[in-house]
N, C-alpha and C positions, 0 to 999 in steps of 0.2 A: 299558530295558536293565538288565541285573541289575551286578553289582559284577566278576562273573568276565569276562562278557563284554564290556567295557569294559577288564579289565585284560589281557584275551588280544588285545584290539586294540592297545592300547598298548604288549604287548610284542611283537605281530608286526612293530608298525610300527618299533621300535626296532634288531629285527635287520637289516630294511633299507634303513634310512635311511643306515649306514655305508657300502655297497654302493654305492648311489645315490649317495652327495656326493661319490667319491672316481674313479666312475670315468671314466675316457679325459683323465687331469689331463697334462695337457702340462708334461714336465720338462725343462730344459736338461741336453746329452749329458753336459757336465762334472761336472752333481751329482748323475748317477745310482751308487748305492751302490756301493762297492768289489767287493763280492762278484758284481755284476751283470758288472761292467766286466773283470773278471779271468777270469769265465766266457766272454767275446765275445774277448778278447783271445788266451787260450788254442785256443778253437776258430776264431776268425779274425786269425793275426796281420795286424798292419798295419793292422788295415779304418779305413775312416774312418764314424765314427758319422755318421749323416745327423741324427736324431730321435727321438727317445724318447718314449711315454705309460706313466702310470703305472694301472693298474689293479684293483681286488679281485677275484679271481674263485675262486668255490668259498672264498672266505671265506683266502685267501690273496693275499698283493702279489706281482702280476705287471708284469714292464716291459714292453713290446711295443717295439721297436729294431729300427731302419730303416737298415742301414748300408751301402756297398759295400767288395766285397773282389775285388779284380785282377779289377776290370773287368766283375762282375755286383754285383745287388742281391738283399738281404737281407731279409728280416722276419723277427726272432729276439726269441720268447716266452722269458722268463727269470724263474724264481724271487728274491725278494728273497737271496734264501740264495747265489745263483749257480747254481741247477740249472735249466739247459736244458732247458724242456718242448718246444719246437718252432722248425723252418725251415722258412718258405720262402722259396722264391727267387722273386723278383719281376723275369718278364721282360718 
C-alpha cells in the first residue's frame, strides 16, 4: 500500500466513525436541548414526552421523540436547531 492510499483510509474511516459512535444514543426527555423541546412544545402543547434518542444523520444531530398528545402517539424527528423534519403517528 502506497502513502495516499493508507491516508484515504484513514480519512474515510474518520468521517464515519462520528456517525457510527453517536447513533440511536438514548437521552433523558429532561435533557433534551431547549430548542428541541420548544419546537414539540409549540407544535404539541401539553404532550407528555415518552423518550428520546439522539442521532446524526446526513451529518446533522437529530432527536427522534416518542411522545403522546390527547390521547394518540407520536414519533417526532427534530433538528438540534428545533426544526421539525418529520411525524408520525404511531397507532
Amino acid at each position: 500500500m502506497n502513502k495516499r492510499t493508507i491516508l484515504g483510509a484513514v480519512l474515510g474511516m474518520a468521517l464515519l466513525l462520528p456517525g457510527w459512535a453517536a447513533a440511536d444514543e438514548k437521552v433523558p426527555v429532561d435533557k433534551l436541548p431547549q430548542a428541541v423541546r420548544a419546537a414539540i412544545e409549540q407544535r404539541f402543547p401539553g404532550a407528555e414526552l415518552l423518550k428520546a434518542e439522539r442521532d446524526v444523520h446526513r451529518g446533522q444531530i437529530e432527536y427522534e421523540v416518542k411522545l403522546r398528545h390527547e390521547g394518540r402517539r407520536y414519533e417526532v424527528e427534530v433538528l438540534e436547531n428545533g426544526e421539525i423534519r418529520d411525524i408520525d403517528r404511531d397507532d
